[in-house]
Backbone as CSV, one residue per row, in Angstrom:
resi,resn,N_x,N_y,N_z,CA_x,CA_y,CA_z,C_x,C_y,C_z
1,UNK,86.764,185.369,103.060,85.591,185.871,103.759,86.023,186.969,104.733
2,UNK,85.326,188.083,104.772,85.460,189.306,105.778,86.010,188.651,107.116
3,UNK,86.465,189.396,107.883,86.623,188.689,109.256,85.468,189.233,110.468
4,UNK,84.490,190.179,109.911,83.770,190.624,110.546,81.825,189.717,110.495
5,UNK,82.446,188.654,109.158,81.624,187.600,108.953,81.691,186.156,109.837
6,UNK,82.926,186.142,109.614,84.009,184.967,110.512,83.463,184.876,111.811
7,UNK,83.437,186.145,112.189,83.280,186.193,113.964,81.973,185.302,114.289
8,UNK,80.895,186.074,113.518,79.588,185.488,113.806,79.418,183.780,113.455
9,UNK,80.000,183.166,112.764,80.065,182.039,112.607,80.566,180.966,113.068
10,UNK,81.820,181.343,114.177,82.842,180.882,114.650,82.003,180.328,116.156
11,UNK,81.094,181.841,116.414,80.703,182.137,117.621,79.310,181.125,117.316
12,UNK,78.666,180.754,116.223,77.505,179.715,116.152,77.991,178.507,116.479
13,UNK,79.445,178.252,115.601,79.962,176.868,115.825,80.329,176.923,117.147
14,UNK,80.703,177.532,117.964,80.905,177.422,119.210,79.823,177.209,119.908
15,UNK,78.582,177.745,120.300,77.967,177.942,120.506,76.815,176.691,120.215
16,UNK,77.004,175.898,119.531,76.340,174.733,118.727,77.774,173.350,119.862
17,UNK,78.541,173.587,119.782,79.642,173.063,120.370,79.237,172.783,121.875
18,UNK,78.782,174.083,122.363,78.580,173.977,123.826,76.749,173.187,123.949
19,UNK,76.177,173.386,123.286,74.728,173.053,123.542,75.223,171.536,123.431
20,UNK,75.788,171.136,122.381,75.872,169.701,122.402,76.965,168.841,123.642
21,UNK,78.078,169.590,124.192,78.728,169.187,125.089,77.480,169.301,126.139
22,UNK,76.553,170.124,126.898,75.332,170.100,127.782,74.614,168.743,126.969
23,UNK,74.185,168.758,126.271,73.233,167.347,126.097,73.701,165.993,126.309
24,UNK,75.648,165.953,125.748,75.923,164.781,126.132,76.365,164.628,127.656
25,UNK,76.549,166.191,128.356,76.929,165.801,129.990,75.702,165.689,130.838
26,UNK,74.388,165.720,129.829,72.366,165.167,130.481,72.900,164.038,130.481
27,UNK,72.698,163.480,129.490,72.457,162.234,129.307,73.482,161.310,129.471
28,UNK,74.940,161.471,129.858,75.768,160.799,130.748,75.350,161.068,132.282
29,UNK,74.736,161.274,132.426,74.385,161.747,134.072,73.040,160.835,133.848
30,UNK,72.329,161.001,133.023,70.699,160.029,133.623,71.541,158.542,133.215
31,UNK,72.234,158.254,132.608,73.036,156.994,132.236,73.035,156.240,133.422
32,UNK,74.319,157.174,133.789,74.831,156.913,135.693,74.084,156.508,136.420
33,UNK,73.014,157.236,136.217,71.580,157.027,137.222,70.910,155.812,137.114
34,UNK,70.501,155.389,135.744,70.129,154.261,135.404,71.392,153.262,135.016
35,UNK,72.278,153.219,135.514,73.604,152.195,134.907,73.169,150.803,136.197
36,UNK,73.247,149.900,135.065,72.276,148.674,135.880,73.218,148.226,137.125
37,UNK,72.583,147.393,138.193,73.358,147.007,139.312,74.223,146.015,139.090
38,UNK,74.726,145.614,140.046,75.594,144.422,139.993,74.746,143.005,140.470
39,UNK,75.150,141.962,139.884,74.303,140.567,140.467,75.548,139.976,141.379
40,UNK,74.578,139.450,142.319,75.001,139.138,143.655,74.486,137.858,143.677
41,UNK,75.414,136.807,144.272,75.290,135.485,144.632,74.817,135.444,146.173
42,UNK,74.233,134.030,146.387,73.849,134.529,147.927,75.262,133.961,148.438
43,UNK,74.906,134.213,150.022,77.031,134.374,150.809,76.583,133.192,150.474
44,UNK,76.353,132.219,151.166,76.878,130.690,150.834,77.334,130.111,149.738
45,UNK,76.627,130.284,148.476,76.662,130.018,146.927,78.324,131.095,147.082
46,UNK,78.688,132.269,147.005,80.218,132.925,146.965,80.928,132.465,147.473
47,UNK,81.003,131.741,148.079,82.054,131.207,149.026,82.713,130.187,149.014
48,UNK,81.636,129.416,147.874,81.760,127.588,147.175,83.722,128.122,146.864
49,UNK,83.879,126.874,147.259,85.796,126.604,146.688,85.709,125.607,145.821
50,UNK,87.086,125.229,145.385,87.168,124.077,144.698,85.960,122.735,145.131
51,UNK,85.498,121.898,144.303,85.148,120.758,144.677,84.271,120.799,145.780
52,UNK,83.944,122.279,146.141,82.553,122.601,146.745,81.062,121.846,146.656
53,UNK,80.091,121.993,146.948,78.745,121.896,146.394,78.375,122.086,145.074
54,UNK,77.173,121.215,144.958,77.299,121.282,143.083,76.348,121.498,143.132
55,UNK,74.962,121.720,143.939,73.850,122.339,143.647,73.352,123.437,142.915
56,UNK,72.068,123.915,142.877,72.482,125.072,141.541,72.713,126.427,142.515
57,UNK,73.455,127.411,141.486,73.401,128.989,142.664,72.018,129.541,142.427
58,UNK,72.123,130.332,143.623,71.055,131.308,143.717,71.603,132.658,143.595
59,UNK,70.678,133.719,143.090,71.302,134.983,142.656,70.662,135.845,142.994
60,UNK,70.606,137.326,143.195,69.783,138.586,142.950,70.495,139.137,141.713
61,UNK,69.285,139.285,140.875,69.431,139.770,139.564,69.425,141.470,139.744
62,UNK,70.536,142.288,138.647,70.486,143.176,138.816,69.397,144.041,139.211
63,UNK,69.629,145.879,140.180,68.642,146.081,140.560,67.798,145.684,141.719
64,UNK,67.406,144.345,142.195,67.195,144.098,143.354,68.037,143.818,144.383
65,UNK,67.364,143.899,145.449,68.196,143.909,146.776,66.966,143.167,147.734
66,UNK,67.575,142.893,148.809,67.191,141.785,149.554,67.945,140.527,150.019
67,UNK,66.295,139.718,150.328,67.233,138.137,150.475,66.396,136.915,149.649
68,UNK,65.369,137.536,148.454,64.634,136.504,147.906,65.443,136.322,146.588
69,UNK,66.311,135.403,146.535,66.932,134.897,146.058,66.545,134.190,144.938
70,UNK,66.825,133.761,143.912,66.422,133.336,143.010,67.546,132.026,142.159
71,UNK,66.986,131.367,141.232,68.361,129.544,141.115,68.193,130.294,139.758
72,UNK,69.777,129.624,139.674,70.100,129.932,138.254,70.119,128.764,137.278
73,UNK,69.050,127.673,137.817,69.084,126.677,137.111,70.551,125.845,136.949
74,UNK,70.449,124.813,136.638,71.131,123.762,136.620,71.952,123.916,135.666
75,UNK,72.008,124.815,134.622,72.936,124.912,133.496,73.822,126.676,133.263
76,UNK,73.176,127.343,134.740,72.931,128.713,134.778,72.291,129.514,133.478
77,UNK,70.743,128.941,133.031,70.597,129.145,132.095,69.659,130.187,132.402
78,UNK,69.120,130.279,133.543,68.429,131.751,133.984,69.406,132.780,134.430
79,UNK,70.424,132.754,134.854,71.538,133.698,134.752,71.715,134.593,133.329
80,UNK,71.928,133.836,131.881,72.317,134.202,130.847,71.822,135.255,130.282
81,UNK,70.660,135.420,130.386,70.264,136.934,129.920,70.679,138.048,130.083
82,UNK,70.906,138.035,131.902,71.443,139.428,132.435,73.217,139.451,131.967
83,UNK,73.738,138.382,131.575,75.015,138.450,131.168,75.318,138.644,129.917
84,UNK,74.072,138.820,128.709,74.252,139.170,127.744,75.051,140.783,127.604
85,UNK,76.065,140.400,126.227,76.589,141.537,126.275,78.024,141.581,126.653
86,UNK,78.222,140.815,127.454,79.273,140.603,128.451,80.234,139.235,127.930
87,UNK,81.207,139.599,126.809,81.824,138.124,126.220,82.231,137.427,127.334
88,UNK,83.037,137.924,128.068,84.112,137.423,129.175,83.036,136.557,130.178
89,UNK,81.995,137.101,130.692,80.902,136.570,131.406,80.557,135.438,131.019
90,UNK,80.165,135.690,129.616,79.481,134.254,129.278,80.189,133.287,128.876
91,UNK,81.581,133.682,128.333,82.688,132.307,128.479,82.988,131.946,129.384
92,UNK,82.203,132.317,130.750,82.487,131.619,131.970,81.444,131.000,132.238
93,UNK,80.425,131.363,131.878,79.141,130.792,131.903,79.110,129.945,130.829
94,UNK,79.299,129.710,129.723,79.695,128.805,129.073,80.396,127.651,129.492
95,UNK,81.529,127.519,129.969,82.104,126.460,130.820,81.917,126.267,132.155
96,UNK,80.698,126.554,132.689,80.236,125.902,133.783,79.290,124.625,133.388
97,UNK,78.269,125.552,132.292,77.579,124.662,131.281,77.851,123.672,130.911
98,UNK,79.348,123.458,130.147,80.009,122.513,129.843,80.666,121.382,131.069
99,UNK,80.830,121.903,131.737,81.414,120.812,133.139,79.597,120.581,133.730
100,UNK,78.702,120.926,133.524,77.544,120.427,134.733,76.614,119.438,133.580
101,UNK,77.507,119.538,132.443,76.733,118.651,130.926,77.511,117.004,131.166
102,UNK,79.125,117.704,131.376,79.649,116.404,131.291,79.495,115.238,132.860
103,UNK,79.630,116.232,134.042,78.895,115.804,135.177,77.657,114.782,135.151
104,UNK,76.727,115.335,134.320,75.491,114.550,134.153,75.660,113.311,133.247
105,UNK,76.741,113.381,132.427,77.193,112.210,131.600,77.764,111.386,132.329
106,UNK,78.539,111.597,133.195,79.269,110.879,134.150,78.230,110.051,134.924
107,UNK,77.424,111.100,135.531,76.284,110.222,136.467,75.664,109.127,135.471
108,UNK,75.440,109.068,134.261,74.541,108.424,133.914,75.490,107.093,133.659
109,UNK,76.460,107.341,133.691,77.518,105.921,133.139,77.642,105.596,134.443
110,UNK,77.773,106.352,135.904,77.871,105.282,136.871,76.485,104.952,136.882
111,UNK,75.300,105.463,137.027,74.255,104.419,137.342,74.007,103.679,136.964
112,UNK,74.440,103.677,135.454,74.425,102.348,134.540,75.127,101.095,134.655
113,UNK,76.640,101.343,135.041,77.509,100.553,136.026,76.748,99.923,137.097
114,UNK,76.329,100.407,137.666,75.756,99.910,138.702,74.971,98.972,138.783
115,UNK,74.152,99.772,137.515,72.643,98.568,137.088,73.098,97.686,136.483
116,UNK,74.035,97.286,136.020,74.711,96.345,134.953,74.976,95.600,136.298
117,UNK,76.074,95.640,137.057,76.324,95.102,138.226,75.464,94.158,139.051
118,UNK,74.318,94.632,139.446,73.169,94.524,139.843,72.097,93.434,139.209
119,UNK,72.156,93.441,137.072,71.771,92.855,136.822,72.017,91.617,136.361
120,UNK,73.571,91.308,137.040,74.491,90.195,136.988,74.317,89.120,138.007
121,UNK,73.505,89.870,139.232,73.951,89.068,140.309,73.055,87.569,140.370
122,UNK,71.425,87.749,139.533,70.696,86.862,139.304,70.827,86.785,138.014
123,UNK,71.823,86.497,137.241,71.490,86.320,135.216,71.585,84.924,135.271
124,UNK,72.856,84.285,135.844,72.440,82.738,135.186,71.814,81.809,136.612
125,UNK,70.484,82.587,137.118,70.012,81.741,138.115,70.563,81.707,139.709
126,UNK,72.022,81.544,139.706,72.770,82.229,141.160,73.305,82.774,141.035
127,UNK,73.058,83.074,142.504,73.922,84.607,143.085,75.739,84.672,142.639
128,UNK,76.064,85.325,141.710,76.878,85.725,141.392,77.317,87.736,141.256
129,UNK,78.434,87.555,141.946,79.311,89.207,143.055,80.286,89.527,142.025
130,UNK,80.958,88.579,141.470,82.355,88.469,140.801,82.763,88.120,139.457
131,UNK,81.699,87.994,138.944,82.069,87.315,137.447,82.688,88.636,136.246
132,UNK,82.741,88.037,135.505,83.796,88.922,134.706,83.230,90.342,133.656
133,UNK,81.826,89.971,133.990,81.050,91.687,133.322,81.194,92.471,134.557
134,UNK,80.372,91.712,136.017,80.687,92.563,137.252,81.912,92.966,137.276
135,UNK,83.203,92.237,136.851,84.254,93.135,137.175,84.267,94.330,136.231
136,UNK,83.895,94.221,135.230,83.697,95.665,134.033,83.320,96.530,135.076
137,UNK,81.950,96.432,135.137,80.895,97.410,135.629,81.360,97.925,137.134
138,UNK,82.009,97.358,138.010,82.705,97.717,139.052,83.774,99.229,138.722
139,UNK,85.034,98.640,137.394,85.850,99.027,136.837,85.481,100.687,136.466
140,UNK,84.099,100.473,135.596,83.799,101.508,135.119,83.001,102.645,136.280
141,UNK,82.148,101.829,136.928,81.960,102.864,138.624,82.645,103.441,139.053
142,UNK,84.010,103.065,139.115,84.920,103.467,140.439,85.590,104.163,139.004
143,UNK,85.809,104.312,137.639,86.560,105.272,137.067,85.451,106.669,137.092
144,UNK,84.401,106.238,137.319,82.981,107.076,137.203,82.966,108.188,138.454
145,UNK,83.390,107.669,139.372,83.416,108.372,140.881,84.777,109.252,140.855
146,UNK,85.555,108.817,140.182,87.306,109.130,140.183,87.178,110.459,139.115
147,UNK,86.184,110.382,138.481,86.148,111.052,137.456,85.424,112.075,137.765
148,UNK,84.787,112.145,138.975,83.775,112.848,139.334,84.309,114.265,139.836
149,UNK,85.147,113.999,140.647,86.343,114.446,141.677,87.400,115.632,140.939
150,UNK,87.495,115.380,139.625,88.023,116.353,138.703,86.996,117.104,138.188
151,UNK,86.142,116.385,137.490,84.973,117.344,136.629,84.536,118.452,137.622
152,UNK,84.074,118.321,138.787,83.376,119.412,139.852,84.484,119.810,140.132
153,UNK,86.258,120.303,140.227,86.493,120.599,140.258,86.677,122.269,140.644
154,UNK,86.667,122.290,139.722,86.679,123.959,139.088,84.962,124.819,138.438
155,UNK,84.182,123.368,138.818,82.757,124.091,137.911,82.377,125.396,139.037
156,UNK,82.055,125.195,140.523,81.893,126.460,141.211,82.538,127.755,140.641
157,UNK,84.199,127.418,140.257,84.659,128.872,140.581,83.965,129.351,138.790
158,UNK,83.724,128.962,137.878,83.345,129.559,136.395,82.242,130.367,136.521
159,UNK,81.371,129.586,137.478,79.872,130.245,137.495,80.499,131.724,138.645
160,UNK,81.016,131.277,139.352,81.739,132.635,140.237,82.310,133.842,139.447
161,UNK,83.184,133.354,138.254,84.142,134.559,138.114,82.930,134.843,136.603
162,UNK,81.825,134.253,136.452,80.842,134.791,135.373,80.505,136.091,135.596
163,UNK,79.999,136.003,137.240,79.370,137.073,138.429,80.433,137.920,138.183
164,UNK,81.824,137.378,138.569,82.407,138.630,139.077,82.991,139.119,137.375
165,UNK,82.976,138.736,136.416,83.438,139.628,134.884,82.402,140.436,134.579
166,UNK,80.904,139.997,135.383,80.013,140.701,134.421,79.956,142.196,135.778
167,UNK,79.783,141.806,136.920,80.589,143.230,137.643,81.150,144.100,137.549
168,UNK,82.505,143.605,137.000,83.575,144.312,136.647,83.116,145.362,135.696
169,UNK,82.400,144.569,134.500,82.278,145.203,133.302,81.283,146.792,133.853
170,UNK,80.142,145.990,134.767,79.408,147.539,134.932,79.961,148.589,135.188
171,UNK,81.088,148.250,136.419,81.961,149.068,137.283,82.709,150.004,136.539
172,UNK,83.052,149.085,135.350,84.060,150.125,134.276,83.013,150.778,133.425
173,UNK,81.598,150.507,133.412,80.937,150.822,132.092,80.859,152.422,132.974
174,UNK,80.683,152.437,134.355,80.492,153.719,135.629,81.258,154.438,134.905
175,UNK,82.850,154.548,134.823,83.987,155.084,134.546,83.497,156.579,133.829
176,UNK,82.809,156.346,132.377,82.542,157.143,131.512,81.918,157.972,131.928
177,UNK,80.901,158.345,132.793,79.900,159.402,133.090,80.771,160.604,133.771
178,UNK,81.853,159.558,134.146,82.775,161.031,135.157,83.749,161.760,134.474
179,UNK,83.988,161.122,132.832,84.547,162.103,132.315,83.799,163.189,131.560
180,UNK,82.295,163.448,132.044,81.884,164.642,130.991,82.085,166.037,132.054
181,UNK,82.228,167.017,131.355,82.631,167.987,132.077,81.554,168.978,133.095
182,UNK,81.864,169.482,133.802,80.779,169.749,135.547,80.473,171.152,134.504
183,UNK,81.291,171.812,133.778,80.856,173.445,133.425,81.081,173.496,132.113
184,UNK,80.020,173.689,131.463,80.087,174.011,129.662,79.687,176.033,129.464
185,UNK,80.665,176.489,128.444,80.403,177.982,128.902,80.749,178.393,127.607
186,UNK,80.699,179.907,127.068,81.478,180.469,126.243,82.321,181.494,126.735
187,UNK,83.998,181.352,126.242,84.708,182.463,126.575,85.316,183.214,125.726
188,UNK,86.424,183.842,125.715,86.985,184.719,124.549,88.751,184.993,124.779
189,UNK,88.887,184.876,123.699,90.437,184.473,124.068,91.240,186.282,124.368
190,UNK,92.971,186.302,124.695,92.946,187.061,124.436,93.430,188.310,123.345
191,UNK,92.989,187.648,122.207,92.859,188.369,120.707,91.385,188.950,120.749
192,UNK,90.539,188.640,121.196,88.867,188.678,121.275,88.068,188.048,120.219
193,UNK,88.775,186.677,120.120,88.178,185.423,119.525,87.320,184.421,120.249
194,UNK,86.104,184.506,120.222,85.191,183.763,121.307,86.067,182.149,121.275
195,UNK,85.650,181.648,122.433,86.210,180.171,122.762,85.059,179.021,123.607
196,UNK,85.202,177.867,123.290,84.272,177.221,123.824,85.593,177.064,125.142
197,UNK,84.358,176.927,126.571,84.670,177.139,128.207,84.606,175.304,128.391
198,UNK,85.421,174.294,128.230,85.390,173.049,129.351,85.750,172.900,130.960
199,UNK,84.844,172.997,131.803,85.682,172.806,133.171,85.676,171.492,133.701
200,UNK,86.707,170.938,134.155,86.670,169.415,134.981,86.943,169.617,136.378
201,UNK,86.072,168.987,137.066,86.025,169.246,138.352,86.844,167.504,139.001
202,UNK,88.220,168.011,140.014,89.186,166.351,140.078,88.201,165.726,140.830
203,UNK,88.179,164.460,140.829,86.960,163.795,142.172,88.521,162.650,142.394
C-alpha cells in the first residue's frame, strides 16, 4: 500500500485509539464517583473481642451515614446481600453463621438438661436431687456451658473481619480509576508519523 495511504489510516486508528482511551477515562471517573461505600459496624458492636457479646451486630449499610443503625439479624443474614460478590466476605460470614447455628444447638441441649433434671425431682413421687438420670442431665449441662465458652469464642471476630474483607475489597476496587490517564491527545513522532499522546499525572 502507498505510504501516502498509510498515513491517513494510521492517523484514524489513532485517532479511534484516543476517543476510546477518553470514554474509558469518563467512565472510570463516574465509577469512582459512584464506587459504593464502606459498611460500618456501630463502635460498640467493633470493638467485641474474643468471647465478647453475642447479641446480634448492628450496621450502616453502604452509602449511609449517621447513627440509625440497623441488626444484622441473628445469622447476619441481612448483612449478606451487601457482601455479595465478595468470596472472602462471605466465608466469613459464612462461619459466623455456622458458630451462631451450633450455639443455638448447644442452648437447646442445655435447656433440655435442665428440664430432664427438673423432671426427675418429682418422677417416683419424692423429692429426688441425685439419682442417676439427674446425674446425666447435670453431666450434660455443665458439658453444655463448657462448651459454650469455646463456640462464642471466635464468632464476634468472623462477623468483624466479614466487614473488614468486604472494605478492603472496595478500597482496592478505588485503585483502578487512578490508573486512567489525566491527558489523551494526538502527537507526531520525529519521522512525522502521527502518535497517540498518554499523560499520567503522579498523585
Amino acid at each position: 500500500m502507498p505510504e501516502n495511504l498509510q498515513q491517513p489510516m494510521l492517523t484514524r486508528k489513532l485517532r479511534g485509539a484516543a476517543i476510546a482511551a477518553l470514554l474509558f477515562s469518563s467512565v472510570a471517573s463516574v465509577q469512582a464517583q459512584k464506587s459504593p461505600a464502606t459498611i460500618r459496624l456501630s463502635p460498640e458492636d467493633a470493638e467485641r473481642g474474643l468471647n465478647g457479646h453475642q447479641h446480634n451486630f448492628d450496621f450502616l449499610p453502604p452509602g449511609q451515614s449517621g447513627s440509625q443503625y440497623q441488626s444484622a439479624g441473628f445469622f447476619g443474614q441481612k448483612l449478606r446481600p451487601y457482601l455479595a460478590g465478595n468470596a472472602e466476605a462471605l466465608a466469613y460470614l459464612n462461619k459466623y453463621r455456622r458458630q451462631k447455628a451450633i450455639f443455638l444447638i448447644d442452648r437447646v441441649v442445655a435447656v433440655g438438661a435442665f428440664g430432664l433434671y427438673g423432671q426427675q425431682i418429682f418422677a417416683n413421687g419424692e423429692a429426688q436431687y441425685f439419682n442417676s438420670t439427674q446425674k446425666v442431665a447435670i453431666g450434660v449441662f455443665a458439658t453444655s456451658v463448657l462448651a459454650t465458652l469455646f463456640i462464642n469464642r471466635n464468632t464476634n471476630s468472623y462477623m468483624q473481619r466479614a466487614v473488614s474483607a468486604y472494605n478492603s475489597g472496595v478500597a482496592q476496587s478505588g485503585f483502578w480509576p487512578r490508573l486512567k490517564p489525566t491527558s489523551v491527545g494526538l502527537g507526531t513522532s520525529p519521522m512525522g508519523r502521527p502518535l497517540l499522546a498518554l499523560r499520567w499525572a503522579v498523585r
